[in-house]
C-alpha positions in Angstrom: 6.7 -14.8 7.5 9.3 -11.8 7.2 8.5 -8.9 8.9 9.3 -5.2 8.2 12.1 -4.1 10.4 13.8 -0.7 10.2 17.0 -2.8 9.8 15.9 -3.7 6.4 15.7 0.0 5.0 19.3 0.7 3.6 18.5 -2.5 1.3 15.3 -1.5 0.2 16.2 1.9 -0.2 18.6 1.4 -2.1 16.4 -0.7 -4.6 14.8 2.5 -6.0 18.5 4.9 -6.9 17.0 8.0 -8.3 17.6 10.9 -6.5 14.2 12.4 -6.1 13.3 9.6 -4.4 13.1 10.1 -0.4 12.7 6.6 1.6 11.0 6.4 5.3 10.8 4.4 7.6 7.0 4.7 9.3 7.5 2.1 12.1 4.2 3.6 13.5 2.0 1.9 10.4 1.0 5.8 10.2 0.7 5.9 6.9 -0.3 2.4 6.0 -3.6 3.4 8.3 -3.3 6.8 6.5 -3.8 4.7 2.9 -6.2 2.0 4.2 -8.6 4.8 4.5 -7.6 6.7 1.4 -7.8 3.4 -0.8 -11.3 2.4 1.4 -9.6 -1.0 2.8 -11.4 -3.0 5.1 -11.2 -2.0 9.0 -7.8 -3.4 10.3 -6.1 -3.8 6.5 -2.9 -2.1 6.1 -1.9 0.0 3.0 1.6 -2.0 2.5 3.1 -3.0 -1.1 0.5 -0.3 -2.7 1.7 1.8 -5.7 0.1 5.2 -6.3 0.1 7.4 -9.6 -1.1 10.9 -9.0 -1.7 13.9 -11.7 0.0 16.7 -10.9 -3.2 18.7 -10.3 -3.5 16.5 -7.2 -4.0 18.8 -4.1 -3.0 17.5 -1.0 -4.1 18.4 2.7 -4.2 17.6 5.9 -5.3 13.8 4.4 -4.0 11.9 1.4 -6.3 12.5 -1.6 -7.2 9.8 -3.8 -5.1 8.2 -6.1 -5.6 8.3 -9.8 -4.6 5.2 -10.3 -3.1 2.4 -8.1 -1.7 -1.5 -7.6 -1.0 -3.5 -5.0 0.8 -6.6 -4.6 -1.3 -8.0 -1.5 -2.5 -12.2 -1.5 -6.1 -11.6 -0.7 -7.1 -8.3 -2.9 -8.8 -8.8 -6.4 -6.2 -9.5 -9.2 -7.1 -6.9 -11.5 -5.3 -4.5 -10.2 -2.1 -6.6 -8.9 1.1 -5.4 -9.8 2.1 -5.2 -13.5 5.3 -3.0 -13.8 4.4 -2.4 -17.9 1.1 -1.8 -17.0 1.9 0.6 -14.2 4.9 2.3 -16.0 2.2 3.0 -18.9 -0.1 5.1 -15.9 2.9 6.9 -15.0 4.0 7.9 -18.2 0.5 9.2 -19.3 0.2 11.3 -15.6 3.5 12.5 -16.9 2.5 13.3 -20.2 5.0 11.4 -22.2 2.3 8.2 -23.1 3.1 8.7 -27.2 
């Protein structure tokens, strides 16, 4: 199995070109621990390959709030909400308020 290295981050990065998007490398897993909680994950299951869609009345503090809506692309999470990029973009679109 492949790991996450911070070796690998120009590549990935460079996956996702828009300009508002920032990249970072969290070697720490601070986050993923951070999300684990936020999405209610079992004790010791990281936040990794998770998408999040948030309305922009979305207040964030000290902790990550809740996502509106989210996917995840991990092997041994139910299927209905693994990774469907139409499905997703849809969510996105009506956070964003251009869902005709």
């Amino acid at each position: 199995m492949r790991k996450d290295n911070e070796a690998r981050v120009p590549k990935a990065a460079a996956i996702v070109s828009d300009l508002r998007a920032t990249n970072y490398w969290d070697g720490d897993k601070i986050l993923s621990r951070e999300f684990a909680e936020v999405l209610n994950f079992e004790e010791n299951k990281p936040a990794w390959d998770i998408y999040l869609v948030y309305s922009k009345n979305a207040k964030w503090d000290i902790k990550a709030p809740s996502p509106d809506y989210w996917m995840h692309q991990l092997e041994d999470f139910p299927k209905a909400n693994f990774l469907d990029g139409a499905k997703l973009a849809k969510e996105i679109e009506k956070q964003l308020g251009t869902n005709q």
